[in-house]
C-alpha positions as CSV (number, residue, x, y, z in Angstrom):
1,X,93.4,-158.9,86.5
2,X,96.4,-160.8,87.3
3,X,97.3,-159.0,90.7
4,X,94.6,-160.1,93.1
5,X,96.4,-157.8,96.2
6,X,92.5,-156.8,98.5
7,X,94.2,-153.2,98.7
8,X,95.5,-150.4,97.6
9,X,98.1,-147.9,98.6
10,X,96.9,-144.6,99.6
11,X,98.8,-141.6,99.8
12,X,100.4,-140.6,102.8
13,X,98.2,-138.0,104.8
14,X,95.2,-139.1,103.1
15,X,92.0,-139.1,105.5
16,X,90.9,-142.3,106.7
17,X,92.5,-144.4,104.2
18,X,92.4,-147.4,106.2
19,X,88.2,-147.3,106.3
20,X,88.8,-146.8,102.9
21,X,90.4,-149.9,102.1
22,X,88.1,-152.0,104.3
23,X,85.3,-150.7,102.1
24,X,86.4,-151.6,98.9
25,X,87.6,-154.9,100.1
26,X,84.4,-157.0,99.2
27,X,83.9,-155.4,96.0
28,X,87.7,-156.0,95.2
29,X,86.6,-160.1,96.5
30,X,84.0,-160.1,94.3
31,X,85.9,-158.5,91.0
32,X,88.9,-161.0,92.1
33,X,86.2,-163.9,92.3
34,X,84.9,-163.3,88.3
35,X,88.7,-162.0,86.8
36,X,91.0,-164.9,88.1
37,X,88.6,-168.0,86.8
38,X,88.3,-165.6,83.6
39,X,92.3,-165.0,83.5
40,X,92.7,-168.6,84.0
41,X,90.7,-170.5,81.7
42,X,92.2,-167.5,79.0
43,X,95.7,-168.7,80.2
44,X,94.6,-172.5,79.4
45,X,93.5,-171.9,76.1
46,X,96.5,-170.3,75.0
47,X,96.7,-168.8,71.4
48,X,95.5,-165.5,69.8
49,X,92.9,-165.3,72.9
50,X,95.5,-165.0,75.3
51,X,97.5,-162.9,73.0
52,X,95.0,-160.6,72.8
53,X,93.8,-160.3,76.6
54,X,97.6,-159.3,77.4
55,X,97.8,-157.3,74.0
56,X,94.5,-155.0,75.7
57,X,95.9,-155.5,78.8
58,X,99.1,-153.7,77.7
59,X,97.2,-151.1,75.9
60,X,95.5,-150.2,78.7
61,X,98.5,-149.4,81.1
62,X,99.8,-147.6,78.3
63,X,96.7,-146.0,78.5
64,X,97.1,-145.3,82.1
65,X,100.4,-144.3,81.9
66,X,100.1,-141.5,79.1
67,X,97.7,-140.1,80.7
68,X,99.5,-140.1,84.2
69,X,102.8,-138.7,82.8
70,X,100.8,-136.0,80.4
71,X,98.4,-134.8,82.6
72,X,95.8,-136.0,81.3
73,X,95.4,-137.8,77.9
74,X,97.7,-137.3,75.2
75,X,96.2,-138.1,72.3
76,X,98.9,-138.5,70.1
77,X,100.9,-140.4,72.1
78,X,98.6,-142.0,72.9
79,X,97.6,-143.2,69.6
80,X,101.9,-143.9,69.1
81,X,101.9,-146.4,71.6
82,X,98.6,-147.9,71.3
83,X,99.5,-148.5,67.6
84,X,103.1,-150.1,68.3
85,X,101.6,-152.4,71.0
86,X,99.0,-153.4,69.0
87,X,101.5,-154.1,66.4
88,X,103.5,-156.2,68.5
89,X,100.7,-157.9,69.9
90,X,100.2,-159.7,66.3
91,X,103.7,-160.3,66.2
92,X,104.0,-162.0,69.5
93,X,100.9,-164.2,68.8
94,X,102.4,-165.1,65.3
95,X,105.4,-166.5,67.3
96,X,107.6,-163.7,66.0
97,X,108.9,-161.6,69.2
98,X,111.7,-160.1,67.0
99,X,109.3,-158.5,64.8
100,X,107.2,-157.6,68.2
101,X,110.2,-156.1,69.6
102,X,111.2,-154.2,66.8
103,X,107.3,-152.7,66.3
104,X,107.7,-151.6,70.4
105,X,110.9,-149.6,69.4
106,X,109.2,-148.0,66.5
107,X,106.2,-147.4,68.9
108,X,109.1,-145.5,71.9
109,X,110.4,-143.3,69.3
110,X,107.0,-142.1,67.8
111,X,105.7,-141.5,71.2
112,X,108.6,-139.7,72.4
113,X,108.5,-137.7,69.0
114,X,105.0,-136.5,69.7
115,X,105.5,-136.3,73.4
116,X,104.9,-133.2,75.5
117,X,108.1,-131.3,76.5
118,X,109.4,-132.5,79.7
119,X,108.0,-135.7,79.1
120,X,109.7,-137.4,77.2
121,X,112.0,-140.0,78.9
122,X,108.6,-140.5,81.2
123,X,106.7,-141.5,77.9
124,X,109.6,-144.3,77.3
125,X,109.8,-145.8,80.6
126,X,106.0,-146.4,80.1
127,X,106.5,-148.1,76.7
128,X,109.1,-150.0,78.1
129,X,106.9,-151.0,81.3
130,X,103.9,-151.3,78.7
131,X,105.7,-153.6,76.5
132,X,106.9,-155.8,79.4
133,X,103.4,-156.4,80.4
134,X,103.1,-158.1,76.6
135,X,106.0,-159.7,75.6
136,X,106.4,-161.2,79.3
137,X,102.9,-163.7,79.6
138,X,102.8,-164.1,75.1
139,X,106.7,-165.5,75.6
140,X,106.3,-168.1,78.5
141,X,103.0,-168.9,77.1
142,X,103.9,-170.0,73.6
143,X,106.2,-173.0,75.1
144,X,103.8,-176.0,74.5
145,X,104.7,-178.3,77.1
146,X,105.5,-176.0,80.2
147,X,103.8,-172.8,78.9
148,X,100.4,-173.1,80.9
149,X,102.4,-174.3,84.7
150,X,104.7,-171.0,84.5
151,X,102.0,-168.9,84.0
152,X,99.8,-170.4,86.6
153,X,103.5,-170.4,88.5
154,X,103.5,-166.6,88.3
155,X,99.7,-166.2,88.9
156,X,100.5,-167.9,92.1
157,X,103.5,-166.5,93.1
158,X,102.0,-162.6,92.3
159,X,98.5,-163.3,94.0
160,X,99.9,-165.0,97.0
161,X,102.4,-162.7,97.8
162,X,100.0,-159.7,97.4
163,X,97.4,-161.7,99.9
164,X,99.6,-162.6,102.4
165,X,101.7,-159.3,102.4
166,X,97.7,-157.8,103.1
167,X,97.2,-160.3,105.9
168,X,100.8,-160.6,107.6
169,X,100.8,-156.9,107.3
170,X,97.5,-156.3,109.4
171,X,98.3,-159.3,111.7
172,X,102.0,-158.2,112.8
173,X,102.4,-154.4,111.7
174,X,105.4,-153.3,113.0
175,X,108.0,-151.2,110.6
176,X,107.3,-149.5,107.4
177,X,109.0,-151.4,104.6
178,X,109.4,-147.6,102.5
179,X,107.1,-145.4,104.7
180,X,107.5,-142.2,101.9
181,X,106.2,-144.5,98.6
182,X,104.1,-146.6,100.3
183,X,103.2,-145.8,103.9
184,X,100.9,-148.9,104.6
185,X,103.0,-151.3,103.8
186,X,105.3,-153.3,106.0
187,X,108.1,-155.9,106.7
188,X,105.9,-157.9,108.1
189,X,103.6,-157.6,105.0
190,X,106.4,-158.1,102.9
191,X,108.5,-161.5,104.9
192,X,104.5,-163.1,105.3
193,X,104.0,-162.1,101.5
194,X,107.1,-163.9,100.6
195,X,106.5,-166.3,102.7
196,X,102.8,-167.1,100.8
197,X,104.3,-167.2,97.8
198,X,106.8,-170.0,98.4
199,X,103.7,-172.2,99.8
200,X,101.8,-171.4,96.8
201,X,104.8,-171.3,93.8
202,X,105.8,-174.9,95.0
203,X,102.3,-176.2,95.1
204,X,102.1,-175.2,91.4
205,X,106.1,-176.3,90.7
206,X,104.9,-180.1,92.3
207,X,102.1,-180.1,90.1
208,X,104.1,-179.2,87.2
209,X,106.5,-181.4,87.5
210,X,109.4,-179.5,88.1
211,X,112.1,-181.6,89.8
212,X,114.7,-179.3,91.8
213,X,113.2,-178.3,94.9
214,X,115.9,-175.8,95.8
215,X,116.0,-174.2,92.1
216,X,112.4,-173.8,92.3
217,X,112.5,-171.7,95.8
218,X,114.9,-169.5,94.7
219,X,113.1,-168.4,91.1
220,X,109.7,-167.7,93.5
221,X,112.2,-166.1,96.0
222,X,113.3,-163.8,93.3
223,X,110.0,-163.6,91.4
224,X,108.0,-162.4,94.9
225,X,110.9,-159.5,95.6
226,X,110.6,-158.2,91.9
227,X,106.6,-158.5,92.2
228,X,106.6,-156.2,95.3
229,X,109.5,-154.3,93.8
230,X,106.7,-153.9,91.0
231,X,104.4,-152.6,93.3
232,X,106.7,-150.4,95.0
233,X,107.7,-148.6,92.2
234,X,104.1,-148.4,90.5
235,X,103.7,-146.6,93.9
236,X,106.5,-143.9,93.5
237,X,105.4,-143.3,90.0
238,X,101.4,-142.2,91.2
239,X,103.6,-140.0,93.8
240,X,105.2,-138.4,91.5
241,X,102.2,-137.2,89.7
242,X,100.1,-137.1,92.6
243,X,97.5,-140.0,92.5
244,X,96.1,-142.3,94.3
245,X,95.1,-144.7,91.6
246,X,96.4,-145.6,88.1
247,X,92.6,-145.8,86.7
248,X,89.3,-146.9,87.7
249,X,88.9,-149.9,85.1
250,X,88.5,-152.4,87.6
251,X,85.2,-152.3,90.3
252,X,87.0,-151.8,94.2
253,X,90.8,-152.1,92.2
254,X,91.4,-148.5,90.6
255,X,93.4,-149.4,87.2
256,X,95.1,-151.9,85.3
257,X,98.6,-150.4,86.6
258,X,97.5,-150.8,90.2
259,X,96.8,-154.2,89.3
260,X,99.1,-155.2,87.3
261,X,101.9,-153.8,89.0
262,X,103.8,-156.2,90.7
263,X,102.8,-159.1,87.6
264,X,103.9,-157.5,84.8
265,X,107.8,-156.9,86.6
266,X,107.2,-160.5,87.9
267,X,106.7,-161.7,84.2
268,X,109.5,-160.1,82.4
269,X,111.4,-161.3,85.3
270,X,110.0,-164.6,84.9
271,X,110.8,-164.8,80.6
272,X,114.6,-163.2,80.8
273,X,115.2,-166.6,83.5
274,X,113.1,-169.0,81.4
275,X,114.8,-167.1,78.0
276,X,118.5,-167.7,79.5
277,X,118.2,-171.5,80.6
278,X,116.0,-172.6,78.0
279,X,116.4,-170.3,74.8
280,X,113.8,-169.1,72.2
281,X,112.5,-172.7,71.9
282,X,111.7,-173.2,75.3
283,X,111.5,-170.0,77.6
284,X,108.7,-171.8,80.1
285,X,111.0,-175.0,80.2
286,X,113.9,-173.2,81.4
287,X,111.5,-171.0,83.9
288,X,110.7,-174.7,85.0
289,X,112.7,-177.0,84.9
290,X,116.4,-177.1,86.6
C-alpha cells in the first residue's frame, strides 16, 4: 500500500530467488501503479476515509501477525486485537488518541490473555507494531494545515528509499548490509536508498513550504534509516517463524507487513518528532516546519 519497494526479501538458500523477484516485478509495477494514486487521493481527503483505510490497514497486519506468531490463525486473539484496533480506529478519527490509546492497551492485554503459551510477549509486540501502523498516519493527518505535505513527506521518503535501495543495490552490489536477515540487501542498496529519499523528501518539503533546509535533511535522514530499520526487522520476524512472506493480500507484494514494513516504523517515527516540536495541536507542523 504505502511501501512501493519492486521486491521482496527471500530467504537465504532459497532456489532461484533472484528469477523470482524479476518475475513478480511487473505485477508488483502494476499493483504499485493502482495502490499509490488510490493511497493518495485517500490521504487528500482526509477524515473517517482515511481513518478507516489505515484502521483496515492495521487490522490486517494484525492479522498477519497473529497468524505468523500462532502458527496459523488464532482466533481468539485474533478477534482481541481486531476488536481493540477497531476500537481505536473510531477514536483516532473522532480526534481522541487518548481514548485510541487506552482501547489498544485494553486490546494488548486481552490478546495476551487469550494467547497461546509461549506466545505471549510475541502477541504484544504485534499490537504494539499493529497500533503504530494506526495511530502514526490518523495523528499527522488530523493537523489541518500541514497534515496532507507530511504524509505525502513520508510516502516519499518510504517509496523512494525502497526504489532506490532496489536499483543502487543491483547497480553497485558489493557488501551485504545484514547478510543472515536479509541476504539480498546491500550497502549500496541502502546509501543509494537514502540517498533517493533525500531527493524525493525535499521535493515534497519545497512544495510544502517548509523553510529549514538543514532541519528538513536530517528528519528524511532519520525517517529513511528507521524505514529500512522497519524493513529489516519485519525481515528477522518472518525468520523467526520461517516465511518468506507476511501474506498474499497484495498481487506480486505478499502481505500488508511486507509492505508496510518500513512505513508504519517511518510513521510512528515521523508523529513522536511532529508530537515533540509541535504538540497535540499540531503534530504535522512540528514534523514540518523548523
Amino acid at each position: 500500500m504505502a511501501d512501493s519497494a519492486p521486491v521482496p526479501d527471500a530467504p537465504s538458500g532459497t532456489p532461484n530467488s533472484s528469477a523470482k523477484k524479476r518475475s513478480d516485478l511487473p505485477m508488483r509495477v502494476v499493483s504499485s501503479l493502482v495502490l499509490v494514486p488510490l493511497v493518495i487521493g485517500i490521504t487528500y481527503l482526509g477524515g473517517w476515509p482515511f481513518a478507516l483505510l489505515w484502521g483496515i490497514a492495521a487490522i490486517g497486519i494484525w492479522a498477519e501477525w497473529s497468524s505468523l506468531v500462532s502458527g496459523g490463525p488464532h482466533r481468539p486473539a485474533l478477534l482481541a486485537g481486531g476488536l481493540a484496533l477497531a476500537a481505536a480506529t473510531v477514536f483516532a478519527a473522532l480526534g481522541q488518541p487518548d481514548h485510541a490509546l487506552i482501547a489498544l492497551a485494553l486490546g494488548i492485554v486481552a490478546a495476551i490473555a487469550v494467547a497461546k503459551p509461549g506466545r505471549r510477549a510475541w502477541t504484544a509486540a504485534g499490537m504494539v507494531y499493529a497500533g503504530a501502523a494506526l495511530l502514526g498516519p490518523i495523528v499527522l493527518r488530523q493537523d489541518a494545515a500541514f497534515g496532507f505535505v507530511a504524509l505525502l513527506l513520508l510516502y516519499a521518503v518510504v517509496w523512494a528509499t525502497d526504489i532506490g535501495g532496489y536499483f543502487g543495490g543491483r547497480t553497485f552490489g558489493g557488501p551485504k548490509l545484514w547478510r543472515r536477515i536479509s541476504p539480498n540487501k546491500t550497502w549500496s542498496g541502502a546509501l543509494s536508498g537514502t540517498a533517493a529519499a533525500i531527493v524525493a523528501g525535499l521535493a515534497v518539503s519545497h512544495y510544502g513550504g517548509a523553510p529549514r533546509l538543514p532541519a528538513m535533511v536530517a528528519i528524511i535522514l532519520v525517517l529513511s534509516i528507521v524505514s529500512q530499520a522497519g524493513d529489516l526487522f519485519e525481515s528477522a520476524v518472518k525468520r523467526r517463524f520461517d516465511a518468506k512472506d507476511s501474506g498474499h493480500i497484495l498481487p506480486g507484494h505478499g502481505g500488508l507487513m511486507d509492505r508496510l514494513d518500513g512505513f508504519l516504523v517511518a510513521a510512528a517515527m515521523a508523529a513522536l518528532i511532529g508530537l515533540a516540536h509541535g504538540g497535540l495541536a499540531a503534530p504535522a507542523r512540528g514534523l514540518m516546519v523548523w
